[in-house]
C-alpha positions as CSV (number, residue, x, y, z in Angstrom):
1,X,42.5,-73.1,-172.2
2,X,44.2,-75.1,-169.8
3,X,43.7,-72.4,-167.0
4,X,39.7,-72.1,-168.0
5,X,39.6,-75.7,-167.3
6,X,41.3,-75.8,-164.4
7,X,38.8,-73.0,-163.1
8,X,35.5,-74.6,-164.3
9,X,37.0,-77.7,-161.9
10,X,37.7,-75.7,-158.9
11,X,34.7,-74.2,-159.4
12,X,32.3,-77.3,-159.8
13,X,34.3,-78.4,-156.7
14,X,33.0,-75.8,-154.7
15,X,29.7,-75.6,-155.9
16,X,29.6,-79.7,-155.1
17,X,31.3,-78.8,-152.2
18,X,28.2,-75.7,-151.6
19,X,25.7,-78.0,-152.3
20,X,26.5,-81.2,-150.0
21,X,26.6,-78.7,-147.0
22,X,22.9,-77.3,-148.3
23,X,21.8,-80.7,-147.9
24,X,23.6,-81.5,-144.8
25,X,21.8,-78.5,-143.5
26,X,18.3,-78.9,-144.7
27,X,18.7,-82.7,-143.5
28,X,20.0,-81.6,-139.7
29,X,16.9,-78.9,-140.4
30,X,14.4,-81.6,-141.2
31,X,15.4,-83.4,-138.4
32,X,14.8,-80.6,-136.3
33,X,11.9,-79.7,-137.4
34,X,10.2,-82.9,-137.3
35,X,11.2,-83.6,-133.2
36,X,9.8,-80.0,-132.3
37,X,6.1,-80.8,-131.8
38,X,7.2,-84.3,-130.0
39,X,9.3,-82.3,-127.8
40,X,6.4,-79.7,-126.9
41,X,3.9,-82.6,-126.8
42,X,6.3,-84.5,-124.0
43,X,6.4,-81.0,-122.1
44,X,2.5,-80.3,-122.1
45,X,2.0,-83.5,-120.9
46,X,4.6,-83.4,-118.0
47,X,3.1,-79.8,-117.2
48,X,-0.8,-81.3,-117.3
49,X,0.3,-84.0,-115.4
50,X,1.9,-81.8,-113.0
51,X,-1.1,-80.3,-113.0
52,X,-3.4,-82.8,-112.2
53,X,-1.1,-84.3,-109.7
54,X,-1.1,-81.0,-107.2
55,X,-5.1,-80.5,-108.3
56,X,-5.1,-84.3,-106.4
57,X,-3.1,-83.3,-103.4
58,X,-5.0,-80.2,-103.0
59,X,-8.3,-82.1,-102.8
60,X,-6.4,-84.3,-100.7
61,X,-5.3,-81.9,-98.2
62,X,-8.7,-80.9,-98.6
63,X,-10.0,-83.9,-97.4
64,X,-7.9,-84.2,-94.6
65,X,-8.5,-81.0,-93.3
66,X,-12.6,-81.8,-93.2
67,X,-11.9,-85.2,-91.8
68,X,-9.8,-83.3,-88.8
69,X,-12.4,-80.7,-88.3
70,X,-15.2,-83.5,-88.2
71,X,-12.7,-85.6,-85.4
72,X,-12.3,-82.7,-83.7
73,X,-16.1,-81.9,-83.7
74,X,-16.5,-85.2,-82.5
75,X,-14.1,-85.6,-79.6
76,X,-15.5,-82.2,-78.5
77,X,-18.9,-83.6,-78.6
78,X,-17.8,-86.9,-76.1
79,X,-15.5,-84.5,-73.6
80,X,-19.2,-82.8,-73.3
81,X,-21.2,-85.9,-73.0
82,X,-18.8,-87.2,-70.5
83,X,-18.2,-84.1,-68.3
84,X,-22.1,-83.9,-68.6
85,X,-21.9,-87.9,-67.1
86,X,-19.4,-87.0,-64.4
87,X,-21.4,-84.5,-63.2
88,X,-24.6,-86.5,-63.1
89,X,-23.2,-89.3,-61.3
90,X,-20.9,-86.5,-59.1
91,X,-24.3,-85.2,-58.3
92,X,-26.0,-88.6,-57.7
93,X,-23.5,-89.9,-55.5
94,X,-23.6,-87.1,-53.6
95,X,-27.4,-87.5,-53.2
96,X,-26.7,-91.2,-52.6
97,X,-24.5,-90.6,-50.3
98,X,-26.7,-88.0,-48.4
99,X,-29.3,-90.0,-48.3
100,X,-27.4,-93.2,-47.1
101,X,-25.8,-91.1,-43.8
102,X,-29.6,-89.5,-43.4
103,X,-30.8,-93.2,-43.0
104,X,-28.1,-94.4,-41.0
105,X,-28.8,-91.7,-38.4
106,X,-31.8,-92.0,-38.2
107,X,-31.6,-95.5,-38.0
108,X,-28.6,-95.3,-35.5
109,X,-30.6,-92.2,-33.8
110,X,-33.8,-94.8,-33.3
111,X,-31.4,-97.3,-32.5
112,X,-29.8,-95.3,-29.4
113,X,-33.1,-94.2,-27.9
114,X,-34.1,-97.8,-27.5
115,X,-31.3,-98.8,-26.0
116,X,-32.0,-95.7,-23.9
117,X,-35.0,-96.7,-22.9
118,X,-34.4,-100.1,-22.4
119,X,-31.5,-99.6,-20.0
120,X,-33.7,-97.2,-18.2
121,X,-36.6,-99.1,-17.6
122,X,-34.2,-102.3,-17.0
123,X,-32.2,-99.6,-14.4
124,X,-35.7,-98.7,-13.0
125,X,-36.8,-102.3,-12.8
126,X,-33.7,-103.4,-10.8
127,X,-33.3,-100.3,-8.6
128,X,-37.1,-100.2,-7.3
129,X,-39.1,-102.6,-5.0
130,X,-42.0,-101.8,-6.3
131,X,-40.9,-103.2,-9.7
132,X,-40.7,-106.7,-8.5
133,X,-44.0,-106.4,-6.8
134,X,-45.4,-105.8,-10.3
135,X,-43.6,-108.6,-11.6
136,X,-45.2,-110.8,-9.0
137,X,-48.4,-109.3,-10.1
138,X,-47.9,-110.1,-13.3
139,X,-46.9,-114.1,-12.7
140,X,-50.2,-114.0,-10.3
141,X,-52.0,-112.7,-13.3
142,X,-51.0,-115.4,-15.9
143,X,-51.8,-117.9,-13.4
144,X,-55.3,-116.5,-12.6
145,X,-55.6,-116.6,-16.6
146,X,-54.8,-119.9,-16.4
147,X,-57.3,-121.1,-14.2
148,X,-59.8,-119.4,-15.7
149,X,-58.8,-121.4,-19.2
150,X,-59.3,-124.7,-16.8
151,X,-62.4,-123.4,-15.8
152,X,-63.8,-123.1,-19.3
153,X,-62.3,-126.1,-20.4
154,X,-63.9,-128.2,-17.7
155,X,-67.5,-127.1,-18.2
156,X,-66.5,-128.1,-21.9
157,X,-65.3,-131.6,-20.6
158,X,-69.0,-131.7,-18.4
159,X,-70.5,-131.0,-21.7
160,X,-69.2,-133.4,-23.6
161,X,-70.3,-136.7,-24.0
162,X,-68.2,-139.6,-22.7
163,X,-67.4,-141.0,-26.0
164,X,-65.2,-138.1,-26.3
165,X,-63.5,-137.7,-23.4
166,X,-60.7,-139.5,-25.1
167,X,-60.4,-136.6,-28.0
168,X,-60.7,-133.9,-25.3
169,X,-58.6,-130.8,-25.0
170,X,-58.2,-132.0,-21.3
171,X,-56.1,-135.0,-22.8
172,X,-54.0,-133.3,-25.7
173,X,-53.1,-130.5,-23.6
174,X,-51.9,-130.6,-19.9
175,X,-52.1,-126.8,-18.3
176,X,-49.3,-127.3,-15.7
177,X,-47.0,-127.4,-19.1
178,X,-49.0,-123.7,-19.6
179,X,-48.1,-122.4,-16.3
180,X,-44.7,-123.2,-16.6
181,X,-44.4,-122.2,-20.2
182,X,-45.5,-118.3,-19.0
183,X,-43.2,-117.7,-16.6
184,X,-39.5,-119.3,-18.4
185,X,-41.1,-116.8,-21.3
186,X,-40.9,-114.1,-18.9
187,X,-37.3,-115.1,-17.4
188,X,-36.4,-115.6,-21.1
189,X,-36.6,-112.0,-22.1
190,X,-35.4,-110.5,-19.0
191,X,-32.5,-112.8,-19.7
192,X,-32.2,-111.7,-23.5
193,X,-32.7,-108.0,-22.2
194,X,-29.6,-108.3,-19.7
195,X,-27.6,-110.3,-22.5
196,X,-28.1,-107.5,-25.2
197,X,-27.2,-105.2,-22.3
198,X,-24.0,-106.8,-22.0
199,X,-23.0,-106.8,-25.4
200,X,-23.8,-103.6,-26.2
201,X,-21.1,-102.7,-23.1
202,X,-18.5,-104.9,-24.6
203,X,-18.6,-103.1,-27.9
204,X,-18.5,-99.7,-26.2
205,X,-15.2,-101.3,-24.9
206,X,-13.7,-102.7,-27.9
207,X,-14.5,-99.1,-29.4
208,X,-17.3,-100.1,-31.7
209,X,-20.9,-99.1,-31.9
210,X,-24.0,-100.7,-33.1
211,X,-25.3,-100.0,-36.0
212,X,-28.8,-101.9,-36.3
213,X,-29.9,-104.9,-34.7
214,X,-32.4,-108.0,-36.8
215,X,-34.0,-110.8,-35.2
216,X,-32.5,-113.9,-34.3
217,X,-30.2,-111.3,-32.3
218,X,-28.2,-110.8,-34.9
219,X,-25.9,-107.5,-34.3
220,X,-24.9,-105.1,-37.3
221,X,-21.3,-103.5,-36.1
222,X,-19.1,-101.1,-37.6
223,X,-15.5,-101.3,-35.3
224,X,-13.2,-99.0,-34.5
225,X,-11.7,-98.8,-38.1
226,X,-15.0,-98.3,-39.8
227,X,-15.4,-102.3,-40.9
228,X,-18.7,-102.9,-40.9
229,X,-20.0,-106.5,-40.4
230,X,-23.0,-108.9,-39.0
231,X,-22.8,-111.1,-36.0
232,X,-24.4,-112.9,-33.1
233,X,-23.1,-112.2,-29.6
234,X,-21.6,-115.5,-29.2
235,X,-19.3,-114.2,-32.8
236,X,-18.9,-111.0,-31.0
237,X,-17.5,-112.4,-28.0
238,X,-15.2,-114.0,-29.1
239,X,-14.1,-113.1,-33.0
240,X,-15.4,-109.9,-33.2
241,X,-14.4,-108.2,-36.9
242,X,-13.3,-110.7,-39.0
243,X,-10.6,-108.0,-40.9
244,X,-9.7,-106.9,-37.8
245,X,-8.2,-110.6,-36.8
246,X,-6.5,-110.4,-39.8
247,X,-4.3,-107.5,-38.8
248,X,-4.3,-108.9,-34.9
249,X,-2.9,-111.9,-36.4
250,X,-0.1,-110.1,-38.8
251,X,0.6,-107.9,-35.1
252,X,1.0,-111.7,-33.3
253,X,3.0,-113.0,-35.7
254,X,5.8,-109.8,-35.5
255,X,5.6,-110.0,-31.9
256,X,6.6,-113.6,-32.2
257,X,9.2,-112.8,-34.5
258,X,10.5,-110.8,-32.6
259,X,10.1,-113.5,-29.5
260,X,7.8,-111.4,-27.8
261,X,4.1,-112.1,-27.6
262,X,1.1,-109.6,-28.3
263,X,-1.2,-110.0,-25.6
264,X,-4.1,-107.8,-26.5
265,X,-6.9,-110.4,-26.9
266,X,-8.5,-108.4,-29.9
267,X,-7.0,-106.1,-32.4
268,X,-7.9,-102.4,-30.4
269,X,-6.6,-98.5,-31.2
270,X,-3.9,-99.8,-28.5
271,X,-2.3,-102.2,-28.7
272,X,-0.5,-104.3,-25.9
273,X,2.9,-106.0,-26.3
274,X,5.6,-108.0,-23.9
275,X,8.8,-108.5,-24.8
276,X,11.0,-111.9,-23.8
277,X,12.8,-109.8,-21.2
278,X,9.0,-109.0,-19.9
279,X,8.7,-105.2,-20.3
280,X,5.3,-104.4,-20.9
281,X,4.4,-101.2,-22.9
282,X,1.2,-100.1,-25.2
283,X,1.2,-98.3,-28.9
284,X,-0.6,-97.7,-31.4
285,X,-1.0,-99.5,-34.8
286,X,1.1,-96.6,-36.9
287,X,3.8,-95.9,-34.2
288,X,4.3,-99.8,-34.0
289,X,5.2,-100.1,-37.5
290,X,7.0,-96.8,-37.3
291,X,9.6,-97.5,-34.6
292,X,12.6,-98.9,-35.5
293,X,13.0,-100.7,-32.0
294,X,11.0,-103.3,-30.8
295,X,11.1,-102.9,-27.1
296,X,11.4,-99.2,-26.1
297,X,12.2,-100.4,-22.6
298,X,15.2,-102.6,-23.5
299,X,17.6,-100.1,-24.8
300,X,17.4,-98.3,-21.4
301,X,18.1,-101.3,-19.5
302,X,20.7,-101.5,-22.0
303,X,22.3,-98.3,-21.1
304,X,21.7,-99.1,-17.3
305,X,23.7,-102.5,-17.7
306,X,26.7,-100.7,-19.4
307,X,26.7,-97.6,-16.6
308,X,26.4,-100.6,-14.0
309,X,29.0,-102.6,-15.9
310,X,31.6,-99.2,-16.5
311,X,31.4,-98.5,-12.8
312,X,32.0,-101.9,-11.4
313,X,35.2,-102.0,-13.9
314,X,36.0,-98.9,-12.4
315,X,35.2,-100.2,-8.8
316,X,36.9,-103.6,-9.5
317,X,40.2,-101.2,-9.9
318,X,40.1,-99.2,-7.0
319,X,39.6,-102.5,-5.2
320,X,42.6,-104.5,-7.0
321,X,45.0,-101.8,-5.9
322,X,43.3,-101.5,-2.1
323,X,44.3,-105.4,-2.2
324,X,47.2,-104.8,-3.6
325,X,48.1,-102.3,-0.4
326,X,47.1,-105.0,2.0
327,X,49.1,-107.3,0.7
328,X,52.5,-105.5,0.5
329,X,51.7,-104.7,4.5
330,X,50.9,-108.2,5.1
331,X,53.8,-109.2,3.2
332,X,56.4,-106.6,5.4
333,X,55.0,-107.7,8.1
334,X,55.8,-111.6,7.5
335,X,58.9,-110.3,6.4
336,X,59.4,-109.1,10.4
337,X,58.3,-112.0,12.4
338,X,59.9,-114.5,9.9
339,X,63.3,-112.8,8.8
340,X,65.1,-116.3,8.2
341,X,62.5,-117.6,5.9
342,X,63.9,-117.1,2.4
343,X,60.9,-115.6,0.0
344,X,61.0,-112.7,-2.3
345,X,58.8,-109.6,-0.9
346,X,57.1,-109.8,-4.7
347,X,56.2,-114.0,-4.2
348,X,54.7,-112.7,-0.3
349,X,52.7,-110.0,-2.1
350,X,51.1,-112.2,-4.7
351,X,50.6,-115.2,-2.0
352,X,48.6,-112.4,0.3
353,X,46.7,-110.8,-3.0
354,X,45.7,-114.5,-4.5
355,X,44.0,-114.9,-1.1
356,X,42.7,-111.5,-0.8
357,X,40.9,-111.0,-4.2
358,X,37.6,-112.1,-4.3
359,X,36.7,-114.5,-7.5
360,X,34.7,-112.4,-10.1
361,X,36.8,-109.6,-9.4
362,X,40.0,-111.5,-10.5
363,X,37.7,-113.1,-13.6
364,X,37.1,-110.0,-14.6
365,X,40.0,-108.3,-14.6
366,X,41.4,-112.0,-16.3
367,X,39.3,-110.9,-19.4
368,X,41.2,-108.0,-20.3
369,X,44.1,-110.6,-21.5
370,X,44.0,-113.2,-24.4
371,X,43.7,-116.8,-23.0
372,X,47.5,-117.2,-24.2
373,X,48.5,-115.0,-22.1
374,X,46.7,-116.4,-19.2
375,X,48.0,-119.6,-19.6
376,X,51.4,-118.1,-19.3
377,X,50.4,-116.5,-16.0
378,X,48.8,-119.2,-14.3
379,X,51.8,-121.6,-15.1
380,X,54.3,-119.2,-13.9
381,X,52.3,-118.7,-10.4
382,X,51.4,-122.6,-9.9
383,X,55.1,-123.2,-10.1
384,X,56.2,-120.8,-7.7
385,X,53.0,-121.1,-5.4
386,X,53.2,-125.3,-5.4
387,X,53.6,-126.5,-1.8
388,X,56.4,-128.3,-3.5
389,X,58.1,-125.6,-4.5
390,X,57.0,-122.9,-1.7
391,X,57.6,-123.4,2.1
392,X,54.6,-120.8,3.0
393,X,51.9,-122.0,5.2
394,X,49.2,-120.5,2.8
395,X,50.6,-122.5,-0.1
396,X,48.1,-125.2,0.0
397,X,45.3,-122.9,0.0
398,X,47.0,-120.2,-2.8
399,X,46.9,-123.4,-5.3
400,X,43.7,-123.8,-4.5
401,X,42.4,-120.9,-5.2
402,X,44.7,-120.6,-8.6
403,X,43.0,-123.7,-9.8
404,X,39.3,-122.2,-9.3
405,X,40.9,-118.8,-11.2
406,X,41.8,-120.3,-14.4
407,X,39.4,-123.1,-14.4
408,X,38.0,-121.9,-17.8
409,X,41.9,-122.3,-18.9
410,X,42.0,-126.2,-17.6
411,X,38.1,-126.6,-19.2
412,X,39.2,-125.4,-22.3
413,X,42.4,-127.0,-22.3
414,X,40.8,-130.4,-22.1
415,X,38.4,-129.5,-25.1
416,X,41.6,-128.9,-27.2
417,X,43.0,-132.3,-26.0
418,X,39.9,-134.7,-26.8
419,X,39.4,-132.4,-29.8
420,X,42.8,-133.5,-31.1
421,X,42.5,-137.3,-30.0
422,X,39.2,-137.0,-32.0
423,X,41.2,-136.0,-35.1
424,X,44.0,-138.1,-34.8
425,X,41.4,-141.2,-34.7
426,X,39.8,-139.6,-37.7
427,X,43.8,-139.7,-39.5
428,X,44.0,-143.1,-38.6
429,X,40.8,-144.4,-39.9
430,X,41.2,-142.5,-43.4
């Protein structure tokens, strides 16, 4: 009995046991089964909005993509409008343009043949006889036109009644004034004539031309570096192009820099210059500021100087030792007819060649030593060519001559001296 109860135990155990896992399992199955449709939701959701979100960059894209064609479109459209421009106004200005130079030559072509004509008929007028005979004619005519005005006037005067003699044309109007006033007309415009004349000459000169010319004498001018510019001939006298002084002046002032002096009187296609050394030489505007030397002139006198320098060193030498020479056979010679004096040969030889050399040759061949060692030098030959100290008869005059040698020495020397008294007062005062 004992064992049957034991069994029915173990056995209720097991089924408890059986049981508790059943309802484990069905709770863990519940639970399962009651998240799958939130879990399938979650993901049909993601996957819509996944969906929806690449629908919304495809329209996007698609958007972009029209927007670029339509900029495109666009920007193709203006690159055609504005080629089309360019090539209107490219054509314009070319017509423009063609039409401008037609008129100026034509203007410049009318221009020219009066001037032609003018200088002929002034040429003809001056050459011939017969021309001044006509001019006499002329004044003889305007004088017989005159009278024949005094004539009409005083019938009018007879006419008139006394009363209005005073109002007359007699008495506001005086007919020697007439006379007068006909002929300075006519020496007026031969005057003008030969004026114009003379300009038209000067701007020939200066390399210009004349383009047109308006009354009052005013000249239209284009220059030689296509400035174009309006003037009367007492402006184009004496300014001429107003942006052509400007450069003349820029040119003026280099020259002056360079303490020279420019002395073309207007700026020209060449140019003349002078240098302080007074070489003269003409260039052109771009080869003036393309040299690197100012004068082309100076570096040849230059070269001539040192050549002319190099060869008097070389001549200075040759005539040192001919000196030299003389003085060692004047010095053998004293030596002979004076055999008890008691002087070195060397002392002689010196005495003879201090007298011998000429001045700038000994300055010269002075500069080749430092001004120490020329002090050393001149001390050593006062003391032995000092009367005092030397019994020669040419003594006197070697000191002398010593003296004018190394006078820079004794100039400079003093400069030292006051220099230093200068500084010791200086010392003191401090």
């Amino acid at each position: 009995m004992s064992n049957l109860i034991k069994k029915r135990k173990v056995f209720s155990s097991e089924s408890e046991s059986e049981e508790e896992e059943q309802l484990q399992t069905r709770k863990t199955i519940k639970q399962t089964t009651g998240s799958e449709p939130t879990l399938v939701k979650k993901l049909k959701k993601s996957s819509e909005d996944l969906d929806d979100f690449e629908k919304k960059i495809e329209v996007v894209n698609q958007i972009n993509a029209i927007k670029k064609d339509s900029l495109m479109k666009f920007l193709e459209e203006e690159d055609q409008k504005l080629s089309t421009k360019k090539r209107q106004l490219k054509t314009i200005s070319q017509q423009e343009a063609q039409d401008i130079q037609e008129v100026l030559k034509k203007e410049e072509d009318d221009f020219d043949e009066n001037i032609e004509n003018n200088v002929k008929l002034e040429e003809e007028e001056q050459g011939d006889d017969e021309q001044s005979d006509l001019e006499d004619s002329d004044n003889e005519n305007i004088k017989e036109n005159v009278k024949v005005r005094r004539l009409r006037n005083q019938s009018y005067d007879q006419d008139s009644t006394n009363d209005n003699k005073e109002n007359s044309f007699d008495g506001l109007y005086s007919f020697k004034d007439d006379d007068d006033f006909y002929i300075q007309a006519n020496k007026n415009r031969q005057q003008e004539s030969q004026q114009e004349k003379d300009i038209i000459k000067l701007v020939q000169q200066r390399n210009g031309k004349i383009i047109s010319r308006s009354r009052g004498y005013i000249f239209t001018v284009i220059c030689f570096k296509n400035h174009v510019f309006d003037a009367d001939s007492e402006n184009i006298i004496k300014k001429w192009c107003p942006q052509c002084n400007i450069l003349h002046q820029e040119f003026a002032q280099y020259a002056l820099s360079q303490q020279g002096e420019l002395e073309s009187q207007f700026f020209q296609p060449k140019l003349n210059f002078r240098c302080k050394f007074y070489h003269r030489w003409t260039t052109s505007e771009a080869n003036c500021i393309k040299q690197k030397v100012w004068c082309p002139k100076c570096p040849e006198v230059l070269n001539l100087m040192i050549n002319h320098h190099h060869r008097g060193s070389v001549n200075d030498q040759e005539r040192i030792e001919q000196i030299f020479e003389q003085a060692e056979v004047i010095a053998d010679g004293y030596q002979v007819t004076n055999p008890q004096q008691e002087i070195a040969f060397d002392l002689l030889k010196d005495i003879y060649f201090i007298i011998l050399v000429p001045l700038p040759i000994y300055s010269r061949y002075l500069q080749r030593f430092k001004l120490e060692e020329q002090a050393i030098e001149f001390k050593k030959k006062l003391a032995l060519m000092h009367p005092d100290n030397n019994s020669h008869p040419l003594a006197e005059k070697v000191t002398e001559k010593l003296y004018q040698m190394f006078e820079h020495l004794l100039e400079s020397s003093e400069d030292e001296e006051s220099d230093q008294k200068s500084e010791k007062k200086q010392s003191n005062k401090q």
